[in-house]
Z-matrix of the N, CA and C atoms (Angstrom, degrees):
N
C 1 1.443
C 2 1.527 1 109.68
N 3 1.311 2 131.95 1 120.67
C 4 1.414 3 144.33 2 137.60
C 5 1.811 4 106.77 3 -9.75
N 6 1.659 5 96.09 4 121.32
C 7 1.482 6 100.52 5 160.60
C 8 1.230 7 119.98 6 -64.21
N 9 1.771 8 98.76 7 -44.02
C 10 1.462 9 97.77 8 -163.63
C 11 1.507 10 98.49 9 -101.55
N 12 1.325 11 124.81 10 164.14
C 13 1.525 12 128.00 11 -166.95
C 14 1.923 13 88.97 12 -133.23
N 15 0.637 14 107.56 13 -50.30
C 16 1.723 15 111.16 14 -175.49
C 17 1.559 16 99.82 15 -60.98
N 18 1.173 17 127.58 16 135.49
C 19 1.863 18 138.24 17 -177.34
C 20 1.109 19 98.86 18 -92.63
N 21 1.339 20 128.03 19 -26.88
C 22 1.614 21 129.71 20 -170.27
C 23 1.834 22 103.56 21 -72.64
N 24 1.436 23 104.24 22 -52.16
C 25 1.273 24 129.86 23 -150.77
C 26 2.159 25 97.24 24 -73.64
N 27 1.510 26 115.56 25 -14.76
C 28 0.759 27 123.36 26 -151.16
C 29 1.599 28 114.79 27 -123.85
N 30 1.498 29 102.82 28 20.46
C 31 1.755 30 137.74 29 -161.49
C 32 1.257 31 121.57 30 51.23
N 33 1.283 32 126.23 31 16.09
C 34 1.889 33 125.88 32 -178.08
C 35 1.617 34 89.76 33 -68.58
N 36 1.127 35 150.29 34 -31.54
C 37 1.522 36 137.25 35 176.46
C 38 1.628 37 107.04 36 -64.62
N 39 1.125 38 131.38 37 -35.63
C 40 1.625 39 148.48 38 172.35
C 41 1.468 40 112.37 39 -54.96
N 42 1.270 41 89.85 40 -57.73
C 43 2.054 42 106.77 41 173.19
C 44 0.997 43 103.19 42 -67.19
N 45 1.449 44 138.70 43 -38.99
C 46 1.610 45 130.13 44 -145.68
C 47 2.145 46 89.99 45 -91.13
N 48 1.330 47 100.49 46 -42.53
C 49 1.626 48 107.49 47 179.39
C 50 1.328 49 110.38 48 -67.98
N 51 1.361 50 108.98 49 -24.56
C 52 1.733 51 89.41 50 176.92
C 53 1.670 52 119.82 51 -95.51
N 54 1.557 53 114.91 52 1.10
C 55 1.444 54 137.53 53 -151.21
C 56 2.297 55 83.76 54 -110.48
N 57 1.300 56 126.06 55 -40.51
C 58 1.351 57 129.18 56 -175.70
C 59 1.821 58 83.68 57 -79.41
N 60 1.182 59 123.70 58 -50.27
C 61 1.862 60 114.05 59 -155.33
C 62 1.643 61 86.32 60 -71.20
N 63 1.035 62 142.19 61 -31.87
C 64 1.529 63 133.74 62 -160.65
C 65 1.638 64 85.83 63 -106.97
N 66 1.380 65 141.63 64 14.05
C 67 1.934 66 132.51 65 153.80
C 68 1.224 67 99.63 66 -105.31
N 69 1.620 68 123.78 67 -17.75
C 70 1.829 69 114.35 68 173.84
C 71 1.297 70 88.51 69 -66.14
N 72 1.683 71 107.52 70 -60.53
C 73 1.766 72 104.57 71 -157.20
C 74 1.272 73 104.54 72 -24.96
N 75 1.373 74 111.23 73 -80.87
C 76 1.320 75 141.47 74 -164.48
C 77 1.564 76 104.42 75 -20.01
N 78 1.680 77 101.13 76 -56.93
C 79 1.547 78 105.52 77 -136.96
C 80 2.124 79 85.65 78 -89.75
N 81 1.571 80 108.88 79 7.03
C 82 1.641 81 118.68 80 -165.20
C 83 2.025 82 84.15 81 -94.18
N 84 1.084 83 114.37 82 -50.47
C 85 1.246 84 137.24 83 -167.54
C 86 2.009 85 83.97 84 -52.34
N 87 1.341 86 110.32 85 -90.87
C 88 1.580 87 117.41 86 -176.97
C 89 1.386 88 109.15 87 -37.56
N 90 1.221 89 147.75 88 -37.88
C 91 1.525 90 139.47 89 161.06
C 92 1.592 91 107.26 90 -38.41
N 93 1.629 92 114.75 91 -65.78
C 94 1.221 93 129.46 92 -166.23
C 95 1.601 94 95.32 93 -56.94
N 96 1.593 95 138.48 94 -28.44
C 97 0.941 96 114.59 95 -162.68
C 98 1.112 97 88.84 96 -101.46
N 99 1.290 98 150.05 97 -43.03
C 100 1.632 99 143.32 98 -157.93
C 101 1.316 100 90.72 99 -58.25
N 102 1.524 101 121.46 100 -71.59
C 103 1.285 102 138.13 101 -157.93
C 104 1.977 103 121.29 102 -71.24
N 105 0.856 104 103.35 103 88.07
C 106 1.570 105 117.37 104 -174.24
C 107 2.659 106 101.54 105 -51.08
N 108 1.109 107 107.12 106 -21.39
C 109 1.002 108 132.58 107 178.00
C 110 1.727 109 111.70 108 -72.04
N 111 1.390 110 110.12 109 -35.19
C 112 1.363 111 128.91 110 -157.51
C 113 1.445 112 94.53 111 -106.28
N 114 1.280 113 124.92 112 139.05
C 115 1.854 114 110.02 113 166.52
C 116 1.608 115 96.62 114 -154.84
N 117 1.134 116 100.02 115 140.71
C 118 1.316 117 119.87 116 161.15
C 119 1.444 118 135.66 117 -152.37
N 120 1.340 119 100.80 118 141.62
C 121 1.918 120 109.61 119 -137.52
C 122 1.766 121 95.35 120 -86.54
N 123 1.610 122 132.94 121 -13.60
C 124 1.397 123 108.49 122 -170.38
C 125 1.406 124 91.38 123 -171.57
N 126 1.800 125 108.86 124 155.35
C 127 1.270 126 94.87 125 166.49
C 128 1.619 127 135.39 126 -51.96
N 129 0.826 128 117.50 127 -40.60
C 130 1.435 129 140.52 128 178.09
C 131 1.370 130 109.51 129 -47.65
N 132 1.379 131 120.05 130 -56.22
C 133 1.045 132 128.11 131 -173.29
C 134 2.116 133 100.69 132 -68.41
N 135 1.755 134 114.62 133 -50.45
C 136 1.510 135 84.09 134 160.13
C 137 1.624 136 136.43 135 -62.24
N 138 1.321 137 109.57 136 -5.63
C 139 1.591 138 102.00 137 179.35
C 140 1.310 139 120.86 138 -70.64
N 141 1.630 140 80.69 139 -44.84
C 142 2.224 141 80.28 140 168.09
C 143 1.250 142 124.91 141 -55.52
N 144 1.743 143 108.98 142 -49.31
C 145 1.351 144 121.03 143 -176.57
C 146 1.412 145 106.68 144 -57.51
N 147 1.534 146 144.88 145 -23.85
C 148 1.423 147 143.92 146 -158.28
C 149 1.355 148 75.09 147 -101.53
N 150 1.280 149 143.72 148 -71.60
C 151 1.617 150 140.87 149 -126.91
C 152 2.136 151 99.79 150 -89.68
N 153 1.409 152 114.19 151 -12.32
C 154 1.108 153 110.48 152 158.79
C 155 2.012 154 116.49 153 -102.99
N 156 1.245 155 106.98 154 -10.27
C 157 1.320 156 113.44 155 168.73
C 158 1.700 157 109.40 156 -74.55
N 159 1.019 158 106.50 157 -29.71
C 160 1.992 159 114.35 158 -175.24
C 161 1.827 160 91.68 159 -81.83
N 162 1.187 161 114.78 160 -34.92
C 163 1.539 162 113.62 161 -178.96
C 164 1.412 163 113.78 162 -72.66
N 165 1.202 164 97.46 163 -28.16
C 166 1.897 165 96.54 164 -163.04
C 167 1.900 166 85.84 165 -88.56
N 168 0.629 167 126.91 166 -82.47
C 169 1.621 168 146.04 167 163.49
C 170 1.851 169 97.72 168 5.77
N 171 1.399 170 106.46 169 -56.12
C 172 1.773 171 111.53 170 -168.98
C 173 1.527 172 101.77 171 -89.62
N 174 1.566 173 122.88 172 -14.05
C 175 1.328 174 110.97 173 -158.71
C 176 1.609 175 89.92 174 -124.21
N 177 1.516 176 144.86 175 -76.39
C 178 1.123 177 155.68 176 -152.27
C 179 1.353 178 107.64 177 -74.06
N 180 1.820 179 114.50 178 -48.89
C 181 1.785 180 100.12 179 -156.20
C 182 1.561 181 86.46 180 -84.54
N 183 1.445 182 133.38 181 -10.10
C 184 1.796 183 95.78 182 164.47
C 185 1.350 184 134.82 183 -89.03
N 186 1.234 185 105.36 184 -0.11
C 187 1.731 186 116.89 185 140.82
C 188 1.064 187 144.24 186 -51.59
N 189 1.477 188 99.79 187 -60.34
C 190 1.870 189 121.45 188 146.66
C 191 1.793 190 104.23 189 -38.49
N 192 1.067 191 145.79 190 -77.97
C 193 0.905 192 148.24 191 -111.18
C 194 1.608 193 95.22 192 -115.60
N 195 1.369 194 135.15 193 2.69
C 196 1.609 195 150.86 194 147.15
C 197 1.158 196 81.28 195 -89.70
N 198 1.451 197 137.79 196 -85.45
C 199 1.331 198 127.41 197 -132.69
C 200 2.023 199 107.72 198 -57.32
N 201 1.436 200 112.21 199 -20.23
C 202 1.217 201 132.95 200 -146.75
C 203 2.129 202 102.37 201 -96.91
N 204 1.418 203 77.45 202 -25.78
C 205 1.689 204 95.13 203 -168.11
C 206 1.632 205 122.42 204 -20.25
N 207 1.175 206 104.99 205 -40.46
C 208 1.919 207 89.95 206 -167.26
C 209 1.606 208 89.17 207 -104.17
N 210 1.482 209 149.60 208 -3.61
C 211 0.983 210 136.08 209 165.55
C 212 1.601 211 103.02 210 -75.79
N 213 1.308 212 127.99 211 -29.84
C 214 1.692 213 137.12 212 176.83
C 215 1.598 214 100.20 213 -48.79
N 216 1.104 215 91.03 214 -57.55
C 217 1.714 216 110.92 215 -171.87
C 218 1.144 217 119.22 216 -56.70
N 219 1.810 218 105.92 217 -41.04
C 220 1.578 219 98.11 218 178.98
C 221 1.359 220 131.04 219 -78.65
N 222 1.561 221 101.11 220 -17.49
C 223 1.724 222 124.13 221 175.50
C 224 1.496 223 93.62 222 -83.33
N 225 0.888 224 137.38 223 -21.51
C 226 1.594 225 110.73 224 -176.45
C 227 1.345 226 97.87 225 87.07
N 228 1.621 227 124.12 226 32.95
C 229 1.638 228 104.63 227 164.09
C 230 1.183 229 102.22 228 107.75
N 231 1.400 230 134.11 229 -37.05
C 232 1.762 231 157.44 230 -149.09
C 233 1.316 232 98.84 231 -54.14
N 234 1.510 233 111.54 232 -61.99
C 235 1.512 234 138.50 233 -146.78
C 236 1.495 235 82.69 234 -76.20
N 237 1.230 236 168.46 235 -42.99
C 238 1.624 237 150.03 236 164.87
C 239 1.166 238 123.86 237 -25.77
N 240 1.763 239 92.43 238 -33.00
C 241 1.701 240 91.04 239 -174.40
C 242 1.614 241 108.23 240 -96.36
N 243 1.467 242 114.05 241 18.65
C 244 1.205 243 120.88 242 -177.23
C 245 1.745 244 102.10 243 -99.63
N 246 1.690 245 103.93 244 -31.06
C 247 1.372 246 116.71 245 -170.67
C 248 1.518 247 97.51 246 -69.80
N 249 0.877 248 103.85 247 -51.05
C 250 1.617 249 115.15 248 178.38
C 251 1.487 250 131.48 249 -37.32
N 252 1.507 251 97.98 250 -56.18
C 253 1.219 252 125.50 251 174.22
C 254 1.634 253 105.47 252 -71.35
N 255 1.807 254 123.22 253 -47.84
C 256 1.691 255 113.30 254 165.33
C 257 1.505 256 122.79 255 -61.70
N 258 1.802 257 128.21 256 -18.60
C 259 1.449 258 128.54 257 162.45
C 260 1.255 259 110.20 258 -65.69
N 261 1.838 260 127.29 259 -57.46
C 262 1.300 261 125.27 260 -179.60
C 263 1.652 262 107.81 261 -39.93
N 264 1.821 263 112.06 262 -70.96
C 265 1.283 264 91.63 263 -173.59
C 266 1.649 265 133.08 264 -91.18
N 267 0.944 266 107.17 265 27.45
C 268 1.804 267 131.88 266 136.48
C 269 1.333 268 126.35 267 -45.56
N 270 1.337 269 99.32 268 -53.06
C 271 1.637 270 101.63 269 -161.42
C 272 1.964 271 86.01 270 -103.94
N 273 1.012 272 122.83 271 3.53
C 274 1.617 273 98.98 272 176.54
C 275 1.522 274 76.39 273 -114.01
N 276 1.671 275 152.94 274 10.11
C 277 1.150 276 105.29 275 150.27
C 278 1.735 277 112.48 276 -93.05
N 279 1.469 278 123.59 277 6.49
C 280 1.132 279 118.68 278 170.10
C 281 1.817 280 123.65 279 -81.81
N 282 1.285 281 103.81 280 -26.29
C 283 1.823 282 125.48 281 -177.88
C 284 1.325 283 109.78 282 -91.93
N 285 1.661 284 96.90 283 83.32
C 286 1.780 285 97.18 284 168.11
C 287 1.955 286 107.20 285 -49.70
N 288 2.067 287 93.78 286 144.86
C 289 1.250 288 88.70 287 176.61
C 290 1.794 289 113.12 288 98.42
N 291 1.614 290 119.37 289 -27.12
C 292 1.192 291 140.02 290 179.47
C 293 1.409 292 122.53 291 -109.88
N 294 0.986 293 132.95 292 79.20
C 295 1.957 294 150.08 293 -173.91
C 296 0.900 295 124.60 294 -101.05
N 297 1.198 296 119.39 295 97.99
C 298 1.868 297 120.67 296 154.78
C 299 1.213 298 124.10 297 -118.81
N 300 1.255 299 97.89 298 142.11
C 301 1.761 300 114.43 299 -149.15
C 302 1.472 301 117.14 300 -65.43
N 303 1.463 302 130.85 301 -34.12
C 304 1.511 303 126.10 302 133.02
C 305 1.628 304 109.43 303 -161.81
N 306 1.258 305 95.66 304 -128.94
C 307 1.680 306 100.27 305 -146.72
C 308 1.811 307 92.16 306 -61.24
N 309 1.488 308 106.77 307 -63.40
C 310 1.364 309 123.90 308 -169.37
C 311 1.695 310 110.63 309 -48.42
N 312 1.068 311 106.39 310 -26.30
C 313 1.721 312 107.02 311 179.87
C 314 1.703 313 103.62 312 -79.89
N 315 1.189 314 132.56 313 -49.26
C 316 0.525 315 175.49 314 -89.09
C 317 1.811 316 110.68 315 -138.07
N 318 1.225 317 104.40 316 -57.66
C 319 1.970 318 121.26 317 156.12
C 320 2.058 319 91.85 318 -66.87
N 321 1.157 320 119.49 319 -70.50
C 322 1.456 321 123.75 320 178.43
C 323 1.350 322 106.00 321 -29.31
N 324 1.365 323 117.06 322 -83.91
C 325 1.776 324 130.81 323 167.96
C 326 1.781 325 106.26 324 -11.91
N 327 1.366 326 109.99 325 -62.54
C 328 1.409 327 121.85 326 -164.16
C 329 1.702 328 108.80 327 -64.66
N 330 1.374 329 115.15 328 -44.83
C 331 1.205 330 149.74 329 135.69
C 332 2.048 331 100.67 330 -4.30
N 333 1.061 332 92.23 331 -117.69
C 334 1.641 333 118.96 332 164.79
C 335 1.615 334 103.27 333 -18.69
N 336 1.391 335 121.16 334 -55.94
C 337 1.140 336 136.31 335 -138.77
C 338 1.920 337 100.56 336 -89.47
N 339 1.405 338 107.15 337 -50.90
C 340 1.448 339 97.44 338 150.76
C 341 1.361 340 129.65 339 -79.20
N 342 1.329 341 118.44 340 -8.12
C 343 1.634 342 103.40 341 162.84
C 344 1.334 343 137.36 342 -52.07
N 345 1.819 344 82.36 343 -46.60
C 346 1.740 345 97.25 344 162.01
C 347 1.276 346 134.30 345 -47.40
N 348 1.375 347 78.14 346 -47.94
C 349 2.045 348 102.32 347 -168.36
C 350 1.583 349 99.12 348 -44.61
N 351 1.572 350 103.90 349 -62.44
C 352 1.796 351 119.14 350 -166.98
C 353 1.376 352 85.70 351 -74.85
N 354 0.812 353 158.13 352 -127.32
C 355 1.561 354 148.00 353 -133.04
C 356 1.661 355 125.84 354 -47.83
N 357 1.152 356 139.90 355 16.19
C 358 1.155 357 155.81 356 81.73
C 359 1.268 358 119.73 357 16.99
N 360 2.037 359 76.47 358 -100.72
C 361 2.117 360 98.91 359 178.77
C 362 1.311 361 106.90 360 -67.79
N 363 1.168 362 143.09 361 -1.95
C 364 1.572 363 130.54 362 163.49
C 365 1.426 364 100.66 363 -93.77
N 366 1.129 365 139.61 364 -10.78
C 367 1.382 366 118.01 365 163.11
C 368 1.391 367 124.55 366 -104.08
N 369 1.182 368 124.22 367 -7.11
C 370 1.839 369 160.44 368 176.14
C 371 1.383 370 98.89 369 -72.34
N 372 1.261 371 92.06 370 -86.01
C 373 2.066 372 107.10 371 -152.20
C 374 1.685 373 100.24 372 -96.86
N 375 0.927 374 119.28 373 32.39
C 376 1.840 375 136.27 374 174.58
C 377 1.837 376 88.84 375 -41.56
């Protein structure tokens, strides 16, 4: 019999967060390769870039995205993928080692970059 009975209590939330930061990597890594626009110099260098992309993503773009509100509205939703595209190339000008060439690569990248992400974790964390 199991000491612990709770899954939470027993680090599967620990594993499960470090198992999504290594399917960003991954799916940060496959952008850089599709995308000749996108570059990144080492693994390492995507871990940061994924583990401050999961930060900016949970903390900043829903700020952005109140602060953004009646331009959201007037695009029909559009302008997210603009927010998207200003966090992506945000955080590759903060991640030495992480480059994209500008805004327009960059909305694309973000683009690409959650496709991965969600198709990944739908075949991963099923």
């Amino acid at each position: 019999m199991r000491a612990c009975r709770c899954p939470r209590a027993c680090g599967s939330e620990a594993l499960r967060l470090v198992v999504v930061w290594l399917l960003h990597t991954l799916a940060l890594l496959a952008v850089a390769y599709l995308m000749p626009s996108v570059r990144i110099e080492s693994f390492g260098t995507a871990l940061i870039a994924a583990a401050l992309l999961g930060l900016a993503n949970t903390v900043v773009r829903p700020i952005l995205i109140i602060l953004t509100l009646p331009v959201t509205v007037l695009t029909l939703g559009l302008f997210i993928l603009v927010i998207n595209g200003v966090i992506f190339l945000a955080i590759a000008h903060l991640v030495p080692g992480f480059q994209v060439a500008g805004l327009g690569s960059a909305i694309v990248g973000a683009i690409v970059y959650s496709l991965f992400s969600w198709l990944l974790a739908a075949l991963v964390l099923r």
